[in-house]
C-alpha positions as YAML, in Angstrom:
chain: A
units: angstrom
residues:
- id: 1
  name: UNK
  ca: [0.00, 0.00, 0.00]
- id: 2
  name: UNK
  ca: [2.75, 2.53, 0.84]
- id: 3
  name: UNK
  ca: [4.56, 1.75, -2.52]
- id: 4
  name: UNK
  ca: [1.56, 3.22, -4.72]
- id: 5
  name: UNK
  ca: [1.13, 6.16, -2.44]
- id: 6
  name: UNK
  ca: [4.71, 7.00, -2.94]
- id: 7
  name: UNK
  ca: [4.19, 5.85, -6.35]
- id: 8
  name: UNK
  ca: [1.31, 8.68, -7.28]
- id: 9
  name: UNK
  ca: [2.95, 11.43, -5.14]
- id: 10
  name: UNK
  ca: [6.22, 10.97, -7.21]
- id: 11
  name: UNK
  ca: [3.90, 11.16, -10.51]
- id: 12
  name: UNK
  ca: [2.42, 14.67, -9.51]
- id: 13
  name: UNK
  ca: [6.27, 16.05, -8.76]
- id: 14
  name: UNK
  ca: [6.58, 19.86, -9.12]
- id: 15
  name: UNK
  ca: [7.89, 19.55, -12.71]
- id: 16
  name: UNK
  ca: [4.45, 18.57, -14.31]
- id: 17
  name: UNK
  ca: [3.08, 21.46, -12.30]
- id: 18
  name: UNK
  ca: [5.20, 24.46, -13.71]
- id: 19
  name: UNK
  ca: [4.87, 23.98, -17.16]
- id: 20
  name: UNK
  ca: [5.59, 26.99, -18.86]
- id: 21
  name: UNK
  ca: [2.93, 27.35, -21.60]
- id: 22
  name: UNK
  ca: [3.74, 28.81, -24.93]
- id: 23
  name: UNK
  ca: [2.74, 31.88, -25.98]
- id: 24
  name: UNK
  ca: [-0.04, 31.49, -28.76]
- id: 25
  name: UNK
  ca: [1.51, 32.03, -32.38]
- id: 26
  name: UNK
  ca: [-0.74, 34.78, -33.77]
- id: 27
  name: UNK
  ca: [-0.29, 33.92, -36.92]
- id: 28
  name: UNK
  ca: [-2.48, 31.16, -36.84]
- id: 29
  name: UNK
  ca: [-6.40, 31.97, -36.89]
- id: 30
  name: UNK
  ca: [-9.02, 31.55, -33.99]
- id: 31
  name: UNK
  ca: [-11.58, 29.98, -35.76]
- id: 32
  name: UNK
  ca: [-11.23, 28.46, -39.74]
- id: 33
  name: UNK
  ca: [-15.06, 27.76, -40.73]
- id: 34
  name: UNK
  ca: [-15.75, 26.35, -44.55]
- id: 35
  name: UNK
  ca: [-18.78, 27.15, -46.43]
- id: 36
  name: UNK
  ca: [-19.90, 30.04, -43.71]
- id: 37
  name: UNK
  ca: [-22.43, 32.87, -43.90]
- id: 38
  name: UNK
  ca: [-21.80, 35.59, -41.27]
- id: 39
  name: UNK
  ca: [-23.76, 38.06, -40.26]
- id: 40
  name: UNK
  ca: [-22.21, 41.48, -39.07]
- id: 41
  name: UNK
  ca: [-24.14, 43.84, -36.98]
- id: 42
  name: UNK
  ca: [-23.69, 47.41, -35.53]
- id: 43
  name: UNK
  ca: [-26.05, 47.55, -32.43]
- id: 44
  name: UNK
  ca: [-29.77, 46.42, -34.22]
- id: 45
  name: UNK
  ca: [-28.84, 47.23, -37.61]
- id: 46
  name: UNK
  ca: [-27.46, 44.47, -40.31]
- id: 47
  name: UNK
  ca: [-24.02, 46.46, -41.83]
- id: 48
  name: UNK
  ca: [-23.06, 43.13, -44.09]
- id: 49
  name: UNK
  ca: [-23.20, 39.66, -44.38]
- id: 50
  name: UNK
  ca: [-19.94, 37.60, -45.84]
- id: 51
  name: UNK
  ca: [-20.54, 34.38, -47.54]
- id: 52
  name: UNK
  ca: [-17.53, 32.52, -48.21]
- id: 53
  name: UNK
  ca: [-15.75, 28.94, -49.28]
- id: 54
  name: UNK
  ca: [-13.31, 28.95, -46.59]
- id: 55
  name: UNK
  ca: [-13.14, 32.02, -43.25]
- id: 56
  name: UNK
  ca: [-10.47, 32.51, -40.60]
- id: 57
  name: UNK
  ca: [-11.17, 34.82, -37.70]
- id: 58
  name: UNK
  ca: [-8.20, 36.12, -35.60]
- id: 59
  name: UNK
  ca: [-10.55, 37.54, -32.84]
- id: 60
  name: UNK
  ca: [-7.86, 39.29, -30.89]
- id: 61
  name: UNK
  ca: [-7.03, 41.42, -34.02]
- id: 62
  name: UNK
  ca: [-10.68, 41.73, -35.16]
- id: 63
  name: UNK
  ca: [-9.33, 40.57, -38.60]
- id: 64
  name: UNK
  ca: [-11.36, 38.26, -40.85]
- id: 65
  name: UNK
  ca: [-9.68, 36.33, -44.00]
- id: 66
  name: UNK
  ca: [-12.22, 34.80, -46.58]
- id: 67
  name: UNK
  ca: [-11.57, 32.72, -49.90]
- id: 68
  name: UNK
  ca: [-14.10, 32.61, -52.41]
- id: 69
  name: UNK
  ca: [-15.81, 35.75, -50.61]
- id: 70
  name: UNK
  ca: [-19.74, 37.27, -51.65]
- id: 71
  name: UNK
  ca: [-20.05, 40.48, -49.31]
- id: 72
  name: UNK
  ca: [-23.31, 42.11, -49.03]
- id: 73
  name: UNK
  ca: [-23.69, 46.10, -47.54]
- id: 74
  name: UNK
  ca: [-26.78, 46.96, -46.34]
- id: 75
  name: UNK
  ca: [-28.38, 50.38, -45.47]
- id: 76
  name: UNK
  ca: [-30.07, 51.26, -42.44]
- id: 77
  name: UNK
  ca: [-33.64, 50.60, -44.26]
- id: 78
  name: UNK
  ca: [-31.87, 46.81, -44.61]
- id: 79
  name: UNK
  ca: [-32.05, 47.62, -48.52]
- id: 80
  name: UNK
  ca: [-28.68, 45.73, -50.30]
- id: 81
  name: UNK
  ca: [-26.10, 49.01, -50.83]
- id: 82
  name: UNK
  ca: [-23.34, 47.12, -52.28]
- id: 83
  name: UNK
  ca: [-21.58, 43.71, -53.46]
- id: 84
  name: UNK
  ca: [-18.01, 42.66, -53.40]
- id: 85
  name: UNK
  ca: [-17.04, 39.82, -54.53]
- id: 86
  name: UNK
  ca: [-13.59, 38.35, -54.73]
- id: 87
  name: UNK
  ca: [-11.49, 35.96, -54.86]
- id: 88
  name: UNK
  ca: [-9.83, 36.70, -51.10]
- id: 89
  name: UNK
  ca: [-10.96, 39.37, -49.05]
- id: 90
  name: UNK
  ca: [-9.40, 40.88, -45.58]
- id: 91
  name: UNK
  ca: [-11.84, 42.35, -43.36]
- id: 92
  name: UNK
  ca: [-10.06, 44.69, -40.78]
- id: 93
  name: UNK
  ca: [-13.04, 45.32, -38.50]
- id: 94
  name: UNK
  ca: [-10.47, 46.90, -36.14]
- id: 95
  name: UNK
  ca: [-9.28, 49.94, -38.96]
- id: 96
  name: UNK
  ca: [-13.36, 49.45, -40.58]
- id: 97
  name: UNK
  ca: [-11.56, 48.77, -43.81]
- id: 98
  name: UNK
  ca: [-12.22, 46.24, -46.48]
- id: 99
  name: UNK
  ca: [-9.40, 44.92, -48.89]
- id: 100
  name: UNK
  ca: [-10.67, 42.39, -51.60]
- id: 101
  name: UNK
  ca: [-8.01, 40.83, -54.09]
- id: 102
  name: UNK
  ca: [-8.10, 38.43, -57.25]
- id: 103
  name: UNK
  ca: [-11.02, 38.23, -59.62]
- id: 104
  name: UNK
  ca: [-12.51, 41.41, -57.37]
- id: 105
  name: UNK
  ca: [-15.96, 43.44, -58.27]
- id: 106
  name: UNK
  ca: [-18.37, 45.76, -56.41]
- id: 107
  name: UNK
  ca: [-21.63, 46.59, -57.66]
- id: 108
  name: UNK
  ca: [-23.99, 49.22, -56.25]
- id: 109
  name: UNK
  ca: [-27.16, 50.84, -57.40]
- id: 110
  name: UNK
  ca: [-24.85, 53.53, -58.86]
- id: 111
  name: UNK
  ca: [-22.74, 50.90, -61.14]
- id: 112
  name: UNK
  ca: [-20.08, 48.55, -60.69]
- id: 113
  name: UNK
  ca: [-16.32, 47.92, -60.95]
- id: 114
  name: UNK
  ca: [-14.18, 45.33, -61.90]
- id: 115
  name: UNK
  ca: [-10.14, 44.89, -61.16]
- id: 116
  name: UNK
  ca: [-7.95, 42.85, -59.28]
- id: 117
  name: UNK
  ca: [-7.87, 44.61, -55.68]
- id: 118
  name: UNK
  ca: [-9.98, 46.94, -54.01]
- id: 119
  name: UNK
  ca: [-9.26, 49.10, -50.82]
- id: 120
  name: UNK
  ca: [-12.72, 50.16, -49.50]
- id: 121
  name: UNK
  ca: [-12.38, 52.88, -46.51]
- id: 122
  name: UNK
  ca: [-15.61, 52.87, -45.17]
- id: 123
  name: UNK
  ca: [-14.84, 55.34, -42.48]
- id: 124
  name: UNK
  ca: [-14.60, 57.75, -45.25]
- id: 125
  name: UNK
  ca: [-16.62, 55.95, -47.67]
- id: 126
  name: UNK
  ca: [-13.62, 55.44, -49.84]
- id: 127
  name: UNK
  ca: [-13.18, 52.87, -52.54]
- id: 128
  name: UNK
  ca: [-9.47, 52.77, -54.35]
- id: 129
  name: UNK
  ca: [-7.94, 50.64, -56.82]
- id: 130
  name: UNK
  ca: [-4.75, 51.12, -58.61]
- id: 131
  name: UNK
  ca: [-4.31, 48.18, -61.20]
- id: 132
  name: UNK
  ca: [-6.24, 48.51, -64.39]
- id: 133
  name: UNK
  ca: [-9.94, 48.97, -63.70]
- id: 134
  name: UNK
  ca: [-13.27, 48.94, -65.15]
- id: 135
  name: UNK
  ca: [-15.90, 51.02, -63.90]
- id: 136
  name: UNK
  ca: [-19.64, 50.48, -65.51]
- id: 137
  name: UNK
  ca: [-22.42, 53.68, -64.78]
- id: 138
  name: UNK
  ca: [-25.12, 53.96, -66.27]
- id: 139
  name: UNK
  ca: [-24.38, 52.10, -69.84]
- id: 140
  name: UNK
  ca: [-21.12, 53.82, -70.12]
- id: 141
  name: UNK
  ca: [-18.22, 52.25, -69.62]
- id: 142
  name: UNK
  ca: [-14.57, 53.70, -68.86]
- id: 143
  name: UNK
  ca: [-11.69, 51.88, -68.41]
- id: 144
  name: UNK
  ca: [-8.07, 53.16, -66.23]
- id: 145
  name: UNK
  ca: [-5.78, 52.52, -63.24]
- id: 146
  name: UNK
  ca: [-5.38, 54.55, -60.20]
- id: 147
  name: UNK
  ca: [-9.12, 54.96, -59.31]
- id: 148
  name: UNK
  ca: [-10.46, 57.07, -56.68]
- id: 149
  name: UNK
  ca: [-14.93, 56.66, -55.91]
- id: 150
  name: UNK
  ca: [-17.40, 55.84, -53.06]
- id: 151
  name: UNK
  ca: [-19.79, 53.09, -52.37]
- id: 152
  name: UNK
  ca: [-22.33, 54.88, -54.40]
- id: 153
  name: UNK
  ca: [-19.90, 55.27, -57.22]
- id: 154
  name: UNK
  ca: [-21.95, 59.27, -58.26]
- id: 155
  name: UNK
  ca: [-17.90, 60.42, -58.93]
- id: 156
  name: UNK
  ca: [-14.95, 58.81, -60.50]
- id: 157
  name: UNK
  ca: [-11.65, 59.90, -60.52]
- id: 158
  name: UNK
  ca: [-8.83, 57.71, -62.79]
- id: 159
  name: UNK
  ca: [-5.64, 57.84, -64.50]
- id: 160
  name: UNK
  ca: [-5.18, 56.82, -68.37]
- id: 161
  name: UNK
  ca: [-8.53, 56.39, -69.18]
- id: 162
  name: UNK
  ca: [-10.48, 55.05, -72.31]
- id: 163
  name: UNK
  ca: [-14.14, 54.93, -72.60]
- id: 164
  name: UNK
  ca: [-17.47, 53.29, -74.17]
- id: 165
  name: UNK
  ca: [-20.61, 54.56, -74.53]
- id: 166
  name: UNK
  ca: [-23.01, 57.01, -76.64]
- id: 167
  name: UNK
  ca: [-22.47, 60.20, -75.59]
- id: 168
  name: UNK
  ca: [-24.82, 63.68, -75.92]
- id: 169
  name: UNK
  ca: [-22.81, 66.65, -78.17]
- id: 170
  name: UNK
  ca: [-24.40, 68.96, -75.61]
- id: 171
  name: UNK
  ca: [-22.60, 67.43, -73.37]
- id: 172
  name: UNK
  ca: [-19.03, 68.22, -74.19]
- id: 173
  name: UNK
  ca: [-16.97, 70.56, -72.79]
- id: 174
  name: UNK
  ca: [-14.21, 71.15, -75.40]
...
């Protein structure tokens, strides 16, 4: 009897007890969900909802990483005020910015845009993309790098532009 209490009070020694544990490697995600729909809300209101093929979630960063990404804005009357779709997208919920990369388009009520990466600022309602873009309004449709709009896309501001579209002599400004 004595030789299996010694026996289990030499198995819980002090060494098992002060463990050091290692420091979590933040480079590796929370949470990695596949084939997800999240739901993003700011206090009652529904600001978007992300669909995509494959999410991680680094909580402490407030970072989300999807692959095969479908993100849908929506006003405060819960009326759809934008799409982005991509292949990845980053959302920094921390900095309230949006980055979506690859095969990457956003479509509004105001048009749409297609390119390979697009910065969205939505603290200043900011879109950017610098690669070679094209922007669709209203039938038109213009084509150039460097470009500078909002969500609604009512301006457009671009670098080396071409353009398609039927367009009113009264119009011109020459």
């Amino acid at each position: 009897m004595m030789t299996i209490f010694t026996i289990l009070l030499g198995g819980c020694g002090q060494s098992m007890l002060d463990n050091d544990t290692p420091i979590m490697d933040r480079s590796q995600p929370n949470e990695i969900s596949y084939n997800i729909r999240l739901s993003e809300f700011k206090g009652d209101h529904l600001d978007y909802i992300i669909e995509a093929q494959k999410m991680e979630r680094f909580t402490d960063r407030r970072l989300l990483y999807g692959y095969g990404v479908t993100l849908t804005s929506y006003d405060r009357n819960r009326q759809v005020s934008s799409v982005i779709k991509a292949d990845t997208t980053i959302v920094d919920d921390a900095r309230n910015i949006i980055f979506a990369n690859g095969k990457a388009s956003f479509t509004s009520p105001g048009g749409g845009l297609r390119t390979s990466r697009i910065a969205w600022d939505r603290n200043v309602d900011e879109i950017t993309a610098v690669d070679r873009v094209e922007l669709t309004r209203e039938g038109s449709i213009l084509w150039g790098q460097n470009l500078r709009t909002n969500s609604k896309l009512s301006f457009a501001e671009m670098e080396a532009v071409s353009a398609e579209g039927i367009v009113d002599e009264k119009d011109l400004d020459w």
